[in-house]
Backbone and ligand atoms as CSV (ligand in chain L), in Angstrom:
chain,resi,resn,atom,element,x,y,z
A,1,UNK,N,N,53.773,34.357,198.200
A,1,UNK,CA,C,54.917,35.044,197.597
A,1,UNK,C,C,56.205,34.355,198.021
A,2,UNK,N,N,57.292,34.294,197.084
A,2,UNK,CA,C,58.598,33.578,197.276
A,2,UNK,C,C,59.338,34.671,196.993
A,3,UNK,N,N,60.640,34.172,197.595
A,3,UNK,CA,C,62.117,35.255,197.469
A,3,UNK,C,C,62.673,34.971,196.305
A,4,UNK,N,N,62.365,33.867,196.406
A,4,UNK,CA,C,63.406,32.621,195.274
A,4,UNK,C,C,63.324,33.349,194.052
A,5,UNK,N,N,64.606,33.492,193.305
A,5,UNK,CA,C,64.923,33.500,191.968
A,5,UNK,C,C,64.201,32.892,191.253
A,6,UNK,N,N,63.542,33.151,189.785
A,6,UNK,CA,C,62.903,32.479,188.938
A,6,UNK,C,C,64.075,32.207,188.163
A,7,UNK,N,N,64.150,31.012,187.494
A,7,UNK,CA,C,65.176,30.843,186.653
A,7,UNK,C,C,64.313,29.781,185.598
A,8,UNK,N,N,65.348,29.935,184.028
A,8,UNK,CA,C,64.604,29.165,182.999
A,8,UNK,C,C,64.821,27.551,183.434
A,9,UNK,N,N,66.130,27.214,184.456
A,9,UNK,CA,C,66.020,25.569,184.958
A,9,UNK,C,C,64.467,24.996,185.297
A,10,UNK,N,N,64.052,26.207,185.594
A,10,UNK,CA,C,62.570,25.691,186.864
A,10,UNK,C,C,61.858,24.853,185.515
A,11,UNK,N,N,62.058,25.298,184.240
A,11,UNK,CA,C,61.263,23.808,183.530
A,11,UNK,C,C,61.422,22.978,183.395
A,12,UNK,N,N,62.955,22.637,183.719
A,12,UNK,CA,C,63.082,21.403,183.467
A,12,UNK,C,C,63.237,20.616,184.816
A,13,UNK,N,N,64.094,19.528,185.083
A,13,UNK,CA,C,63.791,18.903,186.268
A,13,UNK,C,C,64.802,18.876,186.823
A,14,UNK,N,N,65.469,17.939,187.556
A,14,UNK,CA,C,66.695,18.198,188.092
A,14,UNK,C,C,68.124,17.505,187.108
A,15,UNK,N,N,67.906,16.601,186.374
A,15,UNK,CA,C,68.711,15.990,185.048
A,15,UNK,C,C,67.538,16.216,183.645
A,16,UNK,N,N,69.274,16.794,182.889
A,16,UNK,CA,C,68.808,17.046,181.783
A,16,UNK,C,C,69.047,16.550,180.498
A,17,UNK,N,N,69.257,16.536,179.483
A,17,UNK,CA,C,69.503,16.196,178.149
A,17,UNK,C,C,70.275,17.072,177.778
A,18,UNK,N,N,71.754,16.720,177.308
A,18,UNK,CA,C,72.451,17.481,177.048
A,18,UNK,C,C,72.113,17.661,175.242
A,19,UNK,N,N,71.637,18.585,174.288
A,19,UNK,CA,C,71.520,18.555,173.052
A,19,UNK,C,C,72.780,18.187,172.595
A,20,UNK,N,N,73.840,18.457,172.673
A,20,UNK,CA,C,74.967,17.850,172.221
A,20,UNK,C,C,75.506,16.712,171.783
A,21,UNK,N,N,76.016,15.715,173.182
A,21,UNK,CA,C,76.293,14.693,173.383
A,21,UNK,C,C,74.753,13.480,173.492
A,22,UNK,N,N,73.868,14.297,174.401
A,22,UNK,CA,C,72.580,12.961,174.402
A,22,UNK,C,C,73.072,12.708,175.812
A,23,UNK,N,N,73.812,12.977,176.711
A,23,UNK,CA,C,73.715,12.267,177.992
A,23,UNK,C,C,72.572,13.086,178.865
A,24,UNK,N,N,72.587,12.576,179.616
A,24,UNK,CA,C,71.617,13.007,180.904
A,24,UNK,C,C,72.489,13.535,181.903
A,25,UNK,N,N,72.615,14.801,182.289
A,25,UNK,CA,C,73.372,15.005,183.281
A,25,UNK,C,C,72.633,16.621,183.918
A,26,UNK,N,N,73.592,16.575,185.383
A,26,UNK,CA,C,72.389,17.498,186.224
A,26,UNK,C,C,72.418,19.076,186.074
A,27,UNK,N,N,70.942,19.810,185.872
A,27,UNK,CA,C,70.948,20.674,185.586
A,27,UNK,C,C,71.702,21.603,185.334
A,28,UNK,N,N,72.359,21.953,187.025
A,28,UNK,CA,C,73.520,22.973,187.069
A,28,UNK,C,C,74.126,22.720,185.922
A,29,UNK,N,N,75.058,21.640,185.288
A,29,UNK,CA,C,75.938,22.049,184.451
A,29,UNK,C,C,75.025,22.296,183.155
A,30,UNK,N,N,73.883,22.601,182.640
A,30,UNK,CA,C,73.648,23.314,181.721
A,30,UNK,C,C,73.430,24.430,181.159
A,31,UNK,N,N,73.384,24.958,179.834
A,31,UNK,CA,C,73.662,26.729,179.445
A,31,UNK,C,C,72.517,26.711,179.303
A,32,UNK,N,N,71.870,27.806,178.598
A,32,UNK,CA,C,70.571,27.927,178.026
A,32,UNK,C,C,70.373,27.134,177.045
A,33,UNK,N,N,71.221,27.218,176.135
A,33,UNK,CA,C,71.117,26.607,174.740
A,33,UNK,C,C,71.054,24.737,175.161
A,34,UNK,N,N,71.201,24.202,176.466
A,34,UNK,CA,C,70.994,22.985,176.875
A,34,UNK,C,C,72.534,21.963,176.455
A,35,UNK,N,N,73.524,22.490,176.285
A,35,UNK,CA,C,75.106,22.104,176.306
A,35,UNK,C,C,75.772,21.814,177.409
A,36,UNK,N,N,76.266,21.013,177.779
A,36,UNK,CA,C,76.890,20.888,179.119
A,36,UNK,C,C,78.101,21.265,179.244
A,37,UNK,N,N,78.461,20.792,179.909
A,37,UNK,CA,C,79.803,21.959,180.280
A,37,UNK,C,C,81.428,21.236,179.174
A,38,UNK,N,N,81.329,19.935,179.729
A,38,UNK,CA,C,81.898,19.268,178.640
A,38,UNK,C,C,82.389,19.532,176.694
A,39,UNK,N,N,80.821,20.330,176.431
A,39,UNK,CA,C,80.851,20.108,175.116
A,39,UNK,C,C,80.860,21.578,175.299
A,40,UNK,N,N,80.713,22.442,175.946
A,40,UNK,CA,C,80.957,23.580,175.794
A,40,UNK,C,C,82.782,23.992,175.911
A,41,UNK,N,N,82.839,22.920,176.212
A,41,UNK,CA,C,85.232,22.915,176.577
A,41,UNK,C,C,85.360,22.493,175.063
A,42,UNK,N,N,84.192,21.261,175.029
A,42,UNK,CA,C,84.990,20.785,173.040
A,42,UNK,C,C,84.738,22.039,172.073
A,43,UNK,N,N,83.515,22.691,172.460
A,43,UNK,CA,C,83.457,23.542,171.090
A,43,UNK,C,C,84.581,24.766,171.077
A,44,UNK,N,N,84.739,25.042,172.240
A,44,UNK,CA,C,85.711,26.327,173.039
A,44,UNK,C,C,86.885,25.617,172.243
A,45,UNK,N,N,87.719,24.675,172.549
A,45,UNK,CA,C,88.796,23.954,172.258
A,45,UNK,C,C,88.628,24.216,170.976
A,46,UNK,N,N,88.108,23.182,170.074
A,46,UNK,CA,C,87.952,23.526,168.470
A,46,UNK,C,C,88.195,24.816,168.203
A,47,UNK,N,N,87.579,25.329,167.970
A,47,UNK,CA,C,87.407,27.117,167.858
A,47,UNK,C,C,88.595,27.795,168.147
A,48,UNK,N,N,89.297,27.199,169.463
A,48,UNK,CA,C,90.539,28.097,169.386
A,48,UNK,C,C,91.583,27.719,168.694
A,49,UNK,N,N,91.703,26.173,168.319
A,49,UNK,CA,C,92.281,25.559,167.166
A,49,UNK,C,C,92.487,25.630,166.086
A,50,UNK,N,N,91.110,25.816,165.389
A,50,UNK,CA,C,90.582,26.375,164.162
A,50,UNK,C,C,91.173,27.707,163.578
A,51,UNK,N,N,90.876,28.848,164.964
A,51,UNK,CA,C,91.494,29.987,165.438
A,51,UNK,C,C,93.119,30.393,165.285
A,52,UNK,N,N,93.299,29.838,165.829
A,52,UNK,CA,C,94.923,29.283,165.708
A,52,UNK,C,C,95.621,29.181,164.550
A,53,UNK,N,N,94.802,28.595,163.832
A,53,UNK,CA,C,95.122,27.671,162.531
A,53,UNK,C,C,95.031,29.229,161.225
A,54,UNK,N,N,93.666,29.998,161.267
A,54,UNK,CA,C,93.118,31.010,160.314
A,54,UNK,C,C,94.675,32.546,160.894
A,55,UNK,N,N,94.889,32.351,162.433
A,55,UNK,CA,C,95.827,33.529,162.684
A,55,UNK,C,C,97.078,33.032,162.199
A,56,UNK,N,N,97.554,31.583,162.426
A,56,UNK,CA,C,99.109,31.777,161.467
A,56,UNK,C,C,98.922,31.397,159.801
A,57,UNK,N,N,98.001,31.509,159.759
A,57,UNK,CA,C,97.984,31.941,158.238
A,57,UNK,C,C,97.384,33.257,157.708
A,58,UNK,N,N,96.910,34.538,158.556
A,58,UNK,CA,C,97.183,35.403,157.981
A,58,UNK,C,C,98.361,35.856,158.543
A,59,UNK,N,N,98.713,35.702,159.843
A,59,UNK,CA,C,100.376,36.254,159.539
A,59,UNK,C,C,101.504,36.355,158.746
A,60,UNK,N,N,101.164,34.727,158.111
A,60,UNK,CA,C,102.196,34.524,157.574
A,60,UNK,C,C,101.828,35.240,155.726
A,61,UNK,N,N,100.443,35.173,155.475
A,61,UNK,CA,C,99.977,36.013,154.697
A,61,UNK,C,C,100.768,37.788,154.732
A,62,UNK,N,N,101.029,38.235,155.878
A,62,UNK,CA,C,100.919,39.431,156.076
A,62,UNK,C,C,102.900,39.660,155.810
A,63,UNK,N,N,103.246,38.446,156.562
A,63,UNK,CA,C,104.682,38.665,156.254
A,63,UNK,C,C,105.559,38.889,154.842
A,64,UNK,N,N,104.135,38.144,154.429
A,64,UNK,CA,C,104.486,37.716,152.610
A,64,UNK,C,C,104.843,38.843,152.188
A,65,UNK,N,N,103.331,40.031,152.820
A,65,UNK,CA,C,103.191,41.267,152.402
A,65,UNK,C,C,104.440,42.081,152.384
A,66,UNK,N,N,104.506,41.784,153.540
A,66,UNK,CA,C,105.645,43.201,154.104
A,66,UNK,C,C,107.342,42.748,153.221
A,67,UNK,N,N,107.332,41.474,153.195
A,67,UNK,CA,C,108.554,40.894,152.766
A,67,UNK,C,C,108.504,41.351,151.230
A,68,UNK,N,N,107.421,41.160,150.562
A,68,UNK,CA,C,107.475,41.988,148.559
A,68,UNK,C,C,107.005,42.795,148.142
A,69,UNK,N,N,105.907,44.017,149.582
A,69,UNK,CA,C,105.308,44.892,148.378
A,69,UNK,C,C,105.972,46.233,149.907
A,70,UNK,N,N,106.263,46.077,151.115
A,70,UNK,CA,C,106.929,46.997,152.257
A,70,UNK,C,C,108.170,47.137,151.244
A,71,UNK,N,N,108.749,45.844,151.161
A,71,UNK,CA,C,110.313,45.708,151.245
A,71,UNK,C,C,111.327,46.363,152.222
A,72,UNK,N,N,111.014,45.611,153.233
A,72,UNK,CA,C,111.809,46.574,154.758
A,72,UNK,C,C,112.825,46.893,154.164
A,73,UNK,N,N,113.823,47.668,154.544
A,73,UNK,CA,C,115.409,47.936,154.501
A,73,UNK,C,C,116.105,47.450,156.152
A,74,UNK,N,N,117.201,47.241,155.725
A,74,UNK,CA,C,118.088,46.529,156.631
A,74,UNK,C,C,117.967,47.445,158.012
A,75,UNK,N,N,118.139,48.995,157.565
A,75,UNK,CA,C,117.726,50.024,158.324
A,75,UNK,C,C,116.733,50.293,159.945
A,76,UNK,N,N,115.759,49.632,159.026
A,76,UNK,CA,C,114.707,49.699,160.089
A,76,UNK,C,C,114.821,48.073,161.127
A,77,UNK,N,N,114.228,48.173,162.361
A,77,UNK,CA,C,114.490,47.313,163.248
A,77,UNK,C,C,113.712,45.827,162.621
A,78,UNK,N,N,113.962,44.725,162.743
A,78,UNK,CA,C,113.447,43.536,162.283
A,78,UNK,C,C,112.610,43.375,163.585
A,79,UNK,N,N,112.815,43.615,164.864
A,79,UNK,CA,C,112.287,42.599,165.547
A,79,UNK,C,C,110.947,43.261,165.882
A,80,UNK,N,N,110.697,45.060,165.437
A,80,UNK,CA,C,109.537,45.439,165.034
A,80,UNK,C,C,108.542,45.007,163.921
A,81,UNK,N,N,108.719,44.545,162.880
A,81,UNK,CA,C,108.484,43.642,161.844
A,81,UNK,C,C,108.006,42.328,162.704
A,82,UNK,N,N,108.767,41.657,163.186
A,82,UNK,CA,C,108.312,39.946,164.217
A,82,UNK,C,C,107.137,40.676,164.698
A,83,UNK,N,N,107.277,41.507,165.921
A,83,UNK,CA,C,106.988,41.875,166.884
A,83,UNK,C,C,105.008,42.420,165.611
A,84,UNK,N,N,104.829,42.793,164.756
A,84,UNK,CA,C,103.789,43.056,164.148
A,84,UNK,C,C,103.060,41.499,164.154
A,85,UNK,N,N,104.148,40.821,163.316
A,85,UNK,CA,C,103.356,39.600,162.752
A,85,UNK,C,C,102.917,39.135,163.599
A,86,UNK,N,N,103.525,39.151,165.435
A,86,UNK,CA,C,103.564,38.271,165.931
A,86,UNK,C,C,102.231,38.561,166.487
A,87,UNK,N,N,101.641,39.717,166.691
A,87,UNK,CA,C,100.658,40.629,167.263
A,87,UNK,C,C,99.859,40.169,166.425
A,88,UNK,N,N,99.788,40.588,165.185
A,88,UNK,CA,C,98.457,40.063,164.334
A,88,UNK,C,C,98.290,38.606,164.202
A,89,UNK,N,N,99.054,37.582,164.210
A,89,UNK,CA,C,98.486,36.294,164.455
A,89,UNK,C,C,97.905,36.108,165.900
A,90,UNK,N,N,98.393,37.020,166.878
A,90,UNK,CA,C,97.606,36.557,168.127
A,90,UNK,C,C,96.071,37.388,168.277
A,91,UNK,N,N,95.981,38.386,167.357
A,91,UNK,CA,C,94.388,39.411,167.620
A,91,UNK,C,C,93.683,38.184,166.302
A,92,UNK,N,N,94.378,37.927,165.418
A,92,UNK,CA,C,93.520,37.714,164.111
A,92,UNK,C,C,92.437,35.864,164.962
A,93,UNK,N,N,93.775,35.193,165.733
A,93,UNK,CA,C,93.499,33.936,166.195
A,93,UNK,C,C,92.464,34.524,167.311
A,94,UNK,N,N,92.555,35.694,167.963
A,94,UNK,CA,C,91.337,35.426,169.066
A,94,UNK,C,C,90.056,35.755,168.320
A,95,UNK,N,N,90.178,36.367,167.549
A,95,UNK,CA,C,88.971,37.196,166.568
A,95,UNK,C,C,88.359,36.107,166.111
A,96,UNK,N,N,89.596,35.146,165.941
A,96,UNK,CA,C,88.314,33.860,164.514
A,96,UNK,C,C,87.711,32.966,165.624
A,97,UNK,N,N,88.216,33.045,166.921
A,97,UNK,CA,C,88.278,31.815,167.716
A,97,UNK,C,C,86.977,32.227,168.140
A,98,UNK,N,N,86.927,33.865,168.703
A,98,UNK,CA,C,85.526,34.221,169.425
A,98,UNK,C,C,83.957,33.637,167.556
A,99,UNK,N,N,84.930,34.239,166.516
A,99,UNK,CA,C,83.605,34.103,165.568
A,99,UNK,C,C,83.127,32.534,165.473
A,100,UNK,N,N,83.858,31.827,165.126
A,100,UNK,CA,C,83.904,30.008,164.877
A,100,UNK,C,C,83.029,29.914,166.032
A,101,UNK,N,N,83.175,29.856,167.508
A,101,UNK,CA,C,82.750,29.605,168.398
A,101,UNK,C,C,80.804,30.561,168.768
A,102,UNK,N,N,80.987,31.643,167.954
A,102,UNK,CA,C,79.998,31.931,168.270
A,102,UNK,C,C,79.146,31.185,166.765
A,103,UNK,N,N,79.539,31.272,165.735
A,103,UNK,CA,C,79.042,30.447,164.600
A,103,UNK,C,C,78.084,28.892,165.151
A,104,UNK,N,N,79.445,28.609,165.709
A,104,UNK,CA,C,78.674,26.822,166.318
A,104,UNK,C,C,77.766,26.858,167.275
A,105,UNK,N,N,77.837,28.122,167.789
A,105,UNK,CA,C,76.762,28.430,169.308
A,105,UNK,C,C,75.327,29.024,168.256
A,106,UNK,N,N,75.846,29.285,167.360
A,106,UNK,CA,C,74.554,29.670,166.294
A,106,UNK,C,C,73.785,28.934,165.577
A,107,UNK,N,N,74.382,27.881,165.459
A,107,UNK,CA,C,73.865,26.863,164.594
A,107,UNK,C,C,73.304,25.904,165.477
A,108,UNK,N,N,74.011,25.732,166.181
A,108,UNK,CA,C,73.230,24.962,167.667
A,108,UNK,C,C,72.848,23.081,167.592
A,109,UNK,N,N,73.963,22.635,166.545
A,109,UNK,CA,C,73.418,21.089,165.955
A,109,UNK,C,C,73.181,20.307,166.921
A,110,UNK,N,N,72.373,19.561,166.619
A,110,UNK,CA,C,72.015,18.327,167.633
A,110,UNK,C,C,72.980,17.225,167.308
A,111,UNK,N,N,73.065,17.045,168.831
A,111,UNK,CA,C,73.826,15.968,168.738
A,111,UNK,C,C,75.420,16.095,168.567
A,112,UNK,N,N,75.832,17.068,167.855
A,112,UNK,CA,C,77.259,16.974,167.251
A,112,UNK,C,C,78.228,16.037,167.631
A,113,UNK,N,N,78.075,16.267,169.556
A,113,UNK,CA,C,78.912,16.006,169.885
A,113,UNK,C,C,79.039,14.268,170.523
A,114,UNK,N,N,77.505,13.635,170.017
A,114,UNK,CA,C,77.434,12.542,170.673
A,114,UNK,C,C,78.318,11.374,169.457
A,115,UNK,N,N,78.371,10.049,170.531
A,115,UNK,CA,C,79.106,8.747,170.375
A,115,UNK,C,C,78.184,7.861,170.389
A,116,UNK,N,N,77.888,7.216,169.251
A,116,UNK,CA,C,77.117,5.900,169.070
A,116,UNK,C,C,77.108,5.198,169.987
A,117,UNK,N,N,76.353,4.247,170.429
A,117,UNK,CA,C,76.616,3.557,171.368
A,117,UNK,C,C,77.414,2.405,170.508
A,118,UNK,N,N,78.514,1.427,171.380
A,118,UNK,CA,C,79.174,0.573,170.642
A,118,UNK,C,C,78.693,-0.345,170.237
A,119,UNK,N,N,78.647,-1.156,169.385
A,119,UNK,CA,C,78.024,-2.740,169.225
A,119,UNK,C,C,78.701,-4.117,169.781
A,120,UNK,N,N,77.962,-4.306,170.037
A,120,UNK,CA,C,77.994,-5.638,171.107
A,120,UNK,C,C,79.430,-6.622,170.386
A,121,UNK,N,N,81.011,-6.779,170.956
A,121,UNK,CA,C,81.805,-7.438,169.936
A,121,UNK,C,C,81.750,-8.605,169.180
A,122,UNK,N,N,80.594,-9.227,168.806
A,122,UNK,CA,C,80.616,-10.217,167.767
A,122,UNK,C,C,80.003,-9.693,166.548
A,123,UNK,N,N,78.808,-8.641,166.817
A,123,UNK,CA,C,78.744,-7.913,165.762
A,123,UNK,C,C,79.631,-6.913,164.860
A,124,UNK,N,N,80.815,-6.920,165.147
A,124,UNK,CA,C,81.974,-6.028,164.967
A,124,UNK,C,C,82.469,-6.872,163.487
A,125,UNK,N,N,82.088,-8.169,163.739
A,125,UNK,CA,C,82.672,-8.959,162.491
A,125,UNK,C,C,81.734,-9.768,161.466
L,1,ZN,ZN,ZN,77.052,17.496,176.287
């Protein structure tokens, strides 16, 4: 009998195959899904980019809104108006960032993230 933790590493060995990139690197830095830590920052990165990208465009979608079918009056405070848009581009960007990111963690491509190896420079021409 052992104390020791069973863990899903114990199948593999101590370096692994990153599905991503294709490098070999050591266990610890891998997830389940076999991503290293690296490509787990690129897909994170993307995603919040992407993210980024889908929240200031429904804000600015939303401003459209409020600007021709609200029609604020001078009346009411503007910087409550900002203060909306500014809120929904930051929930709408974490919302797409968590979905995109879980999308690519779903699909799980091989390789995505790897780099050819280069060709030798005379073959270049
Ligand atoms: Zn990798």
């Amino acid at each position: 009998m052992t104390d020791r933790k069973v863990s899903w590493r114990d199948r593999f060995g101590e370096e692994i195959t990153c599905l991503r990139c294709l490098e070999v690197k050591d266990s610890a830095e891998m997830d389940r899904l076999l991503w290293c830590k690296e490509c787990r920052l690129a897909a994170r990165g993307r995603a919040t980019k992407r993210g980024w990208m889908i929240g200031i465009a429904a804000s600015l979608t939303l401003a459209l809104w409020i600007w021709l079918v609200v029609e604020p009056n001078r009346a009411l405070v503007p910087g409550g108006w900002l203060a909306t848009i500014v809120a929904a581009a930051w929930i709408v960007a974490r919302v797409a960032r968590e979905v995109l990111f879980g999308v690519e963690r779903f699909q799980n491509r091989r390789a995505a993230e790897a780099v050819p190896p280069s060709l030798p420079p005379e073959a270049d021409a």
